[in-house]
C-alpha positions in Angstrom: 130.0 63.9 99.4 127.4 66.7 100.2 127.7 69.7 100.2 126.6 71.7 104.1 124.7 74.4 103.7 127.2 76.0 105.8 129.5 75.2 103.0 127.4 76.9 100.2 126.7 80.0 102.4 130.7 80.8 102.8 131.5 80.4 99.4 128.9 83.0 98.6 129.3 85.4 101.2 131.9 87.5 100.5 129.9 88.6 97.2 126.9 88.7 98.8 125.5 91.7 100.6 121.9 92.7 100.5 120.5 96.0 99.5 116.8 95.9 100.1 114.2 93.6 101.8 114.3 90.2 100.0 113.8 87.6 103.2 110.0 87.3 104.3 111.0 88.6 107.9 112.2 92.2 106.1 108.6 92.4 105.3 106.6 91.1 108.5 108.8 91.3 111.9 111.3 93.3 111.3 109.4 96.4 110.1 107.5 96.6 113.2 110.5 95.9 115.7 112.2 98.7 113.9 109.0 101.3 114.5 109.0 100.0 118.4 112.8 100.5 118.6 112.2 104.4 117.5 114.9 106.8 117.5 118.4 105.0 118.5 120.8 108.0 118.9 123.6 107.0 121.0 122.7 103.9 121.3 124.9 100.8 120.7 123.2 97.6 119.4 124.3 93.9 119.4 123.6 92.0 116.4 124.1 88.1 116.7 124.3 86.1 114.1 124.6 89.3 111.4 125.2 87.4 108.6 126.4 90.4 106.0 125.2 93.0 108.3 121.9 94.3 106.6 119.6 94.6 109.9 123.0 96.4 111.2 123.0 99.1 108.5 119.3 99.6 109.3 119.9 100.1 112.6 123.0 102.7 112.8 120.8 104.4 109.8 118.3 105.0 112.8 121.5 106.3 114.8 123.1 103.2 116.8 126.5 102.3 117.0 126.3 98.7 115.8 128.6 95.7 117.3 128.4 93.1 114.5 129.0 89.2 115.9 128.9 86.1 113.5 130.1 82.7 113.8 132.2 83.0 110.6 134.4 86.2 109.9 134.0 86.3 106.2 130.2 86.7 106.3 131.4 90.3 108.0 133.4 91.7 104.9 130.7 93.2 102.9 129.5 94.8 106.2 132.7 96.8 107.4 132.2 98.4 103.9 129.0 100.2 104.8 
């Protein structure tokens, strides 16, 4: 049987949290949507499909009160820890 990568993700999540840009999108998209969003004091944020919760951190580091929603629980844990 195959493995999903569904599968392969889980298994590797709860030791896996990111620390710095590594996916092409840290580097092209996501640094400008960051600029335009500006100062979020205050603010709460939404952020769907989280994964571990790095774009989270980045944005309560800018002020906002994150809510952190993903399909699977245990891609959460390393994010609760930040």
């Amino acid at each position: 049987m195959t493995e999903t990568t569904e599968h392969i993700y889980d298994r590797a999540a709860s030791s896996w949290a990111r620390t710095g840009p590594i996916l092409l999108s840290d580097h092209t998209a996501r640094p400008f949507v960051l600029e335009a969003a500006g100062c979020l004091d205050g603010l709460r944020v939404l952020d769907l499909g989280c994964g571990e919760g790095y774009v989270a951190r980045q944005l309560a580091a800018r002020g906002a009160g994150a809510i952190l929603a993903d399909r699977k629980s245990t891609r959460l844990n390393s994010s609760h820890a930040n």
